[in-house]
PyMOL CGO cylinders between C-alpha atoms (Angstrom):
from pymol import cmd
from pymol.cgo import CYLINDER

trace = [
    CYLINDER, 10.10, 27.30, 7.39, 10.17, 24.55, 4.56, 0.3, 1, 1, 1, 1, 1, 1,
    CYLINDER, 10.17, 24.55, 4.56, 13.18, 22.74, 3.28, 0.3, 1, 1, 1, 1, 1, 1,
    CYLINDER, 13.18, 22.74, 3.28, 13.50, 20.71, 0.56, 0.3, 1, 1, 1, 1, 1, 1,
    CYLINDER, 13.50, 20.71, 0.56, 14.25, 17.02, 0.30, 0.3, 1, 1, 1, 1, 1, 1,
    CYLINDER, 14.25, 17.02, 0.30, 15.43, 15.50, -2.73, 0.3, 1, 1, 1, 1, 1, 1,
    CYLINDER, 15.43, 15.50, -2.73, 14.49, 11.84, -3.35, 0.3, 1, 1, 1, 1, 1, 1,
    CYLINDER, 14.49, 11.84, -3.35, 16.37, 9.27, -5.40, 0.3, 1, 1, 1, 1, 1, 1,
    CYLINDER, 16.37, 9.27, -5.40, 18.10, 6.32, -5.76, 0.3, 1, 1, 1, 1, 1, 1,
    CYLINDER, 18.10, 6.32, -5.76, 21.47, 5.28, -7.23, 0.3, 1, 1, 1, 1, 1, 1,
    CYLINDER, 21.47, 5.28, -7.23, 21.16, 1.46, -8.33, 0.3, 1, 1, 1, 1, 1, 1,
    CYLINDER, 21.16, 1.46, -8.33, 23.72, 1.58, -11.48, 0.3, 1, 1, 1, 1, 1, 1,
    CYLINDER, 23.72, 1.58, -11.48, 20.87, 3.41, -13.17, 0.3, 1, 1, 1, 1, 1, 1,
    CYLINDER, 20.87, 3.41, -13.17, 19.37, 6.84, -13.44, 0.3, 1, 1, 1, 1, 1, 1,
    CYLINDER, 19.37, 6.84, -13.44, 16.27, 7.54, -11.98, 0.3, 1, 1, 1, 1, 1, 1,
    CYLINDER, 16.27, 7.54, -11.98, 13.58, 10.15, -11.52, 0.3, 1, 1, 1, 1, 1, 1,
    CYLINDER, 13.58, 10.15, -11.52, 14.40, 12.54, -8.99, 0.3, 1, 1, 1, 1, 1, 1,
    CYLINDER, 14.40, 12.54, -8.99, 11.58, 14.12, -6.97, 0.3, 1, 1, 1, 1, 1, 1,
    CYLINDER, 11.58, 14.12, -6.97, 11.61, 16.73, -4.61, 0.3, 1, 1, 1, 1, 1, 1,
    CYLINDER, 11.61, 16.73, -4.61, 9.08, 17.53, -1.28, 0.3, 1, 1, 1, 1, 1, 1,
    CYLINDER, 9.08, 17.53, -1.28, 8.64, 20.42, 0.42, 0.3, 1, 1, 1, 1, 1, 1,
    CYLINDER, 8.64, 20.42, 0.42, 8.56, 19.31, 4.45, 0.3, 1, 1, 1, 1, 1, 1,
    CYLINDER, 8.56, 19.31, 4.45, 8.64, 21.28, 7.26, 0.3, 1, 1, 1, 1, 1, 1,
    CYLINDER, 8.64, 21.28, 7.26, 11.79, 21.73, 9.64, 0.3, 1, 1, 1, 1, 1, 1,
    CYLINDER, 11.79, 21.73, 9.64, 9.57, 19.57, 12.56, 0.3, 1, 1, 1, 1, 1, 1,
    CYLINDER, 9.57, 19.57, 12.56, 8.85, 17.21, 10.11, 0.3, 1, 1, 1, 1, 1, 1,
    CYLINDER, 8.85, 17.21, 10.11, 12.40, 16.64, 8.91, 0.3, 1, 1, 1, 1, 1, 1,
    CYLINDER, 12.40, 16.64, 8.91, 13.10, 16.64, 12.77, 0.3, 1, 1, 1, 1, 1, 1,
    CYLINDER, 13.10, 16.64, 12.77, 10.84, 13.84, 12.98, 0.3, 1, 1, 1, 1, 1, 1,
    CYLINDER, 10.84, 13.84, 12.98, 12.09, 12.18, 10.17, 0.3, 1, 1, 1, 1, 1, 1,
    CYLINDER, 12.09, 12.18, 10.17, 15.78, 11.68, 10.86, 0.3, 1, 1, 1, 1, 1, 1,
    CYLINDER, 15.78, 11.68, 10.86, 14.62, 10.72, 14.61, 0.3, 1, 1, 1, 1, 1, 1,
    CYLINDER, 14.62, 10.72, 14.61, 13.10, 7.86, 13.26, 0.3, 1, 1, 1, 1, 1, 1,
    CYLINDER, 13.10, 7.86, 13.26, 15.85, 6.92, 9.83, 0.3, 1, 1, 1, 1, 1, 1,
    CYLINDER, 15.85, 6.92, 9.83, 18.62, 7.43, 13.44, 0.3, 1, 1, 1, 1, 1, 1,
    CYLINDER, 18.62, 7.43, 13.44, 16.66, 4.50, 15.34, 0.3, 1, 1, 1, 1, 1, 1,
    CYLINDER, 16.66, 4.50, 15.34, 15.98, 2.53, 12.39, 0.3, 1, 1, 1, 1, 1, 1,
    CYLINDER, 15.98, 2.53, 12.39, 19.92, 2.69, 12.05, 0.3, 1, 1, 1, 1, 1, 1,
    CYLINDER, 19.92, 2.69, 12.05, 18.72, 4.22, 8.09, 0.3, 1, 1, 1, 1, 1, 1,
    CYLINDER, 18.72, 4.22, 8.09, 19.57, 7.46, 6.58, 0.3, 1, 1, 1, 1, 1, 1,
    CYLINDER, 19.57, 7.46, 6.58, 16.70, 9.94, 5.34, 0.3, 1, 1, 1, 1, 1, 1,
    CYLINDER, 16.70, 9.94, 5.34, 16.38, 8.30, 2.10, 0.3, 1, 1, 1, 1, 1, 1,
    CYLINDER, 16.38, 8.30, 2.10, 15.97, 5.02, 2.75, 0.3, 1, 1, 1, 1, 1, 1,
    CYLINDER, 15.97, 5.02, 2.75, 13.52, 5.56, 5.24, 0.3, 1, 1, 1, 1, 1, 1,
    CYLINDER, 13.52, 5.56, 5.24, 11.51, 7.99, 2.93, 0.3, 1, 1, 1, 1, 1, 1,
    CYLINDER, 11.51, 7.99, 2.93, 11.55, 5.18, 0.50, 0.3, 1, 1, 1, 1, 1, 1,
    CYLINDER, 11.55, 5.18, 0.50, 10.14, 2.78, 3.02, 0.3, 1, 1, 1, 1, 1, 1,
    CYLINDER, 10.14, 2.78, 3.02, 7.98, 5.06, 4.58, 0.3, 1, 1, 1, 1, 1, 1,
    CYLINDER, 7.98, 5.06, 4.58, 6.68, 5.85, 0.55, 0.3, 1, 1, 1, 1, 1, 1,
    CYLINDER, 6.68, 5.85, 0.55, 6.41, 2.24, -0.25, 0.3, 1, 1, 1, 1, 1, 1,
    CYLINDER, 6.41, 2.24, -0.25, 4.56, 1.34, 3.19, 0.3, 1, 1, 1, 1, 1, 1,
    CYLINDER, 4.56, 1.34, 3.19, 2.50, 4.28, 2.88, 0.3, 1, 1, 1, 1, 1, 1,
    CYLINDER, 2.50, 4.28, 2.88, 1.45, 3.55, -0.74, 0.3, 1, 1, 1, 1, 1, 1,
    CYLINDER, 1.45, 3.55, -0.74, 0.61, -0.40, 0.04, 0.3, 1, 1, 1, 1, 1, 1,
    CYLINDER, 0.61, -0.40, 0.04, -1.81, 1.23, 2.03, 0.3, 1, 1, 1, 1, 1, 1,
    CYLINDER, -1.81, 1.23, 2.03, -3.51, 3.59, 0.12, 0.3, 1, 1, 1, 1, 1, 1,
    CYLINDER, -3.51, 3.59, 0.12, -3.50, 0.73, -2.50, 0.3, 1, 1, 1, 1, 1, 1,
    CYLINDER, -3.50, 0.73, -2.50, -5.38, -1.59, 0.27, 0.3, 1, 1, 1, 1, 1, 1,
    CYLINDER, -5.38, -1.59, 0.27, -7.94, 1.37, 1.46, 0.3, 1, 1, 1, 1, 1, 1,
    CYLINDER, -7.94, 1.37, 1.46, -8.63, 2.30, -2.44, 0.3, 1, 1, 1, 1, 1, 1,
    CYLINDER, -8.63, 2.30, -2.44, -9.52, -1.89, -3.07, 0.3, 1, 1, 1, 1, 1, 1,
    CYLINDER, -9.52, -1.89, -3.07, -11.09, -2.19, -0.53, 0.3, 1, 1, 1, 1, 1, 1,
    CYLINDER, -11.09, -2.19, -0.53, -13.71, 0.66, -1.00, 0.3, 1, 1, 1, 1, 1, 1,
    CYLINDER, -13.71, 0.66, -1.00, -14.11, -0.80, -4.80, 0.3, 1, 1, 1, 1, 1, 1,
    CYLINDER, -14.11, -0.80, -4.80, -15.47, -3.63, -3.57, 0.3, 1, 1, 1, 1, 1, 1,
    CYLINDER, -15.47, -3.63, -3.57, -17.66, -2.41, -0.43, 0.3, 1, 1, 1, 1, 1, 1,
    CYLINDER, -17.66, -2.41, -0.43, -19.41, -0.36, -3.13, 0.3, 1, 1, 1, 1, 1, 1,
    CYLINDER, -19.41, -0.36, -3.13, -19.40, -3.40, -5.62, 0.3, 1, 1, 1, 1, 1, 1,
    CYLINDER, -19.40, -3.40, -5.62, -17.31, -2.21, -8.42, 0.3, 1, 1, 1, 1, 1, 1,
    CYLINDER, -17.31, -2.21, -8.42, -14.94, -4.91, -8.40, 0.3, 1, 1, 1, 1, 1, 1,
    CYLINDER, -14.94, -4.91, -8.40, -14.56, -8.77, -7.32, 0.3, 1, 1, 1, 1, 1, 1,
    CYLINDER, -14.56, -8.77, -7.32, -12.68, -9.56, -4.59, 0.3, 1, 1, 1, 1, 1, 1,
    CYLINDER, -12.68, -9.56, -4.59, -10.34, -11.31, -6.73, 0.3, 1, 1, 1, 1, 1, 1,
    CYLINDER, -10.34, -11.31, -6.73, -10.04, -8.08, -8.68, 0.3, 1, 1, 1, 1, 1, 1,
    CYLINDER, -10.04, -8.08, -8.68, -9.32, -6.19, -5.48, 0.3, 1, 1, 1, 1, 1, 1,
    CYLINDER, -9.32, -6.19, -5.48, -6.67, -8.39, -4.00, 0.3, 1, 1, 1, 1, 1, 1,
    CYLINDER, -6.67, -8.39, -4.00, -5.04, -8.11, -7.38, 0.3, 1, 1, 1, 1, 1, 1,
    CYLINDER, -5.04, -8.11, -7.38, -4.95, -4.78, -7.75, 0.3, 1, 1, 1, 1, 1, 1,
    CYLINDER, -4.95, -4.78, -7.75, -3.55, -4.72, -3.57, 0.3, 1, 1, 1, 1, 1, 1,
    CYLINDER, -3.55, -4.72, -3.57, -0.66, -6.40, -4.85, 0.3, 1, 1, 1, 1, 1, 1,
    CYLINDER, -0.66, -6.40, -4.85, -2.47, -9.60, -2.09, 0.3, 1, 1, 1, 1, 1, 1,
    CYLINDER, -2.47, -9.60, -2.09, -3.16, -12.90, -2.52, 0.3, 1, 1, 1, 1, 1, 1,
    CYLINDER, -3.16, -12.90, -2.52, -7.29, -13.60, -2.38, 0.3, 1, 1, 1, 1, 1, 1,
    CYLINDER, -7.29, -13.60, -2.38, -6.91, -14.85, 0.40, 0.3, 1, 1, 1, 1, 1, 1,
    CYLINDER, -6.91, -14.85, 0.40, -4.68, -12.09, 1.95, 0.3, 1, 1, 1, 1, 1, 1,
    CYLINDER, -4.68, -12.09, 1.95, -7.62, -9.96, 0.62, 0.3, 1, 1, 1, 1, 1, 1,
    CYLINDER, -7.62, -9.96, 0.62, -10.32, -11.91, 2.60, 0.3, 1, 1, 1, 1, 1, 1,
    CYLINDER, -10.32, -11.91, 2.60, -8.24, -11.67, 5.91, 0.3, 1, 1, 1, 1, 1, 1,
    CYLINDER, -8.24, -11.67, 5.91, -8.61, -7.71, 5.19, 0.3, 1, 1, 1, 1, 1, 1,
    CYLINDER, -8.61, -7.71, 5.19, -12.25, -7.81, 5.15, 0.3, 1, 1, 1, 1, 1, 1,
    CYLINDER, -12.25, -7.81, 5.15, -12.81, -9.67, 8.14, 0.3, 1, 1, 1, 1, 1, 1,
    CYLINDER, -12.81, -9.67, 8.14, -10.01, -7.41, 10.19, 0.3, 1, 1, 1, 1, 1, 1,
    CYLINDER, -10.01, -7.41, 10.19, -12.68, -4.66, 9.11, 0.3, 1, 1, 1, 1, 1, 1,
    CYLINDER, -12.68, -4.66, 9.11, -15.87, -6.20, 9.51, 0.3, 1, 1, 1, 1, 1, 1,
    CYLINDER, -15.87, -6.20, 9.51, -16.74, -6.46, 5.66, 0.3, 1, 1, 1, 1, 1, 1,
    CYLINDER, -16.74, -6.46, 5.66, -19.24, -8.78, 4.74, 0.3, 1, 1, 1, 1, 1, 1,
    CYLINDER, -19.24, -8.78, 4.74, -17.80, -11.24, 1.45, 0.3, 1, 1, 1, 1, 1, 1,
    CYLINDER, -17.80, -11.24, 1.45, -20.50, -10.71, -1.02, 0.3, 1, 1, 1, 1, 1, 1,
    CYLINDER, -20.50, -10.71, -1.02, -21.43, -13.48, -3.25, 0.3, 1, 1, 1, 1, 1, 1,
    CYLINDER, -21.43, -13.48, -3.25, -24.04, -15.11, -5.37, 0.3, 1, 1, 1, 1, 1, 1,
    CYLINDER, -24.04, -15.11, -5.37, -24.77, -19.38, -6.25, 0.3, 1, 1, 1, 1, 1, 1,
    CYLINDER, -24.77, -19.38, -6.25, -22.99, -18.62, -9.51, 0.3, 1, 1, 1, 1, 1, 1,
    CYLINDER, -22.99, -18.62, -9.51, -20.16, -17.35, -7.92, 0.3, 1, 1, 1, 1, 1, 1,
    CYLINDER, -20.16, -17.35, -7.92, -19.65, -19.75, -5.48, 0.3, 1, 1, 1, 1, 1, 1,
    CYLINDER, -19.65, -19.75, -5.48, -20.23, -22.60, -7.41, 0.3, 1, 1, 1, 1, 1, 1,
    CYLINDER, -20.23, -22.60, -7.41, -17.71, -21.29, -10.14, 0.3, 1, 1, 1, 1, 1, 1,
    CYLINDER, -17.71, -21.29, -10.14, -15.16, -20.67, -6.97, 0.3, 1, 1, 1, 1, 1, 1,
    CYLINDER, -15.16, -20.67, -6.97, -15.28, -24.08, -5.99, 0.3, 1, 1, 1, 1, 1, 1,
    CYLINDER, -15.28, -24.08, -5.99, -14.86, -25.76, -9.12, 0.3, 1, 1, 1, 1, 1, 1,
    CYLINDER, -14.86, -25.76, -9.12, -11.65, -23.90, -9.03, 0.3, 1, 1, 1, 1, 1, 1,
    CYLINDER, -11.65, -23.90, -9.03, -10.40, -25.71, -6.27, 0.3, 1, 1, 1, 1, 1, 1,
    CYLINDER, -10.40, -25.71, -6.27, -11.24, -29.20, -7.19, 0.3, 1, 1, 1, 1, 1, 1,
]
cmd.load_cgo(trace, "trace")
């Protein structure tokens, strides 16, 4: 059986409203964890949402550069990380920086 959960906020301002189909164990699950986080359903969902999506955002830069598409500068920008937050992600994961002379030449200029 599926309920529905309706999503918003209520800042002094209207916003979007979206809905979710979950199911009942899910919801179960859900208001276990808002009950010992001392939240209620929404806030959680919004955390869990914003957590979830910093994530995805991490896991989608980080494949951009393993296949060379973007700098790591790029990447870590588009994270929402510093470059050298970035960095710290590749080595957690074994990913090799990739770099060339002109690169690294241009990089430390930068920090002289």
């Amino acid at each position: 059986m599926f309920k529905y959960i309706v999503v918003y906020c209520i800042i002094g301002v209207t916003m979007p409203v979206t809905t979710v189909r979950m199911a009942d164990e899910e919801l179960r699950i859900l208001d276990d964890l808002a009950k010992r986080n001392s939240l209620d359903r929404s806030d959680l969902l919004k955390k869990a949402i914003k957590l979830g999506v910093k994530d995805m955002l991490l896991e989608e830069a980080l494949g951009k550069y393993q296949r060379g598409e973007s700098s790591a500068w790029q990447c870590a920008s588009e994270a929402g990380l510093t470059l050298w937050e970035f960095l710290d992600q590749l080595k957690k994961r074994d990913i090799y920086f990739r770099t060339d002379e002109i690169e690294l030449e241009q990089a430390l200029k930068e920090f002289q």
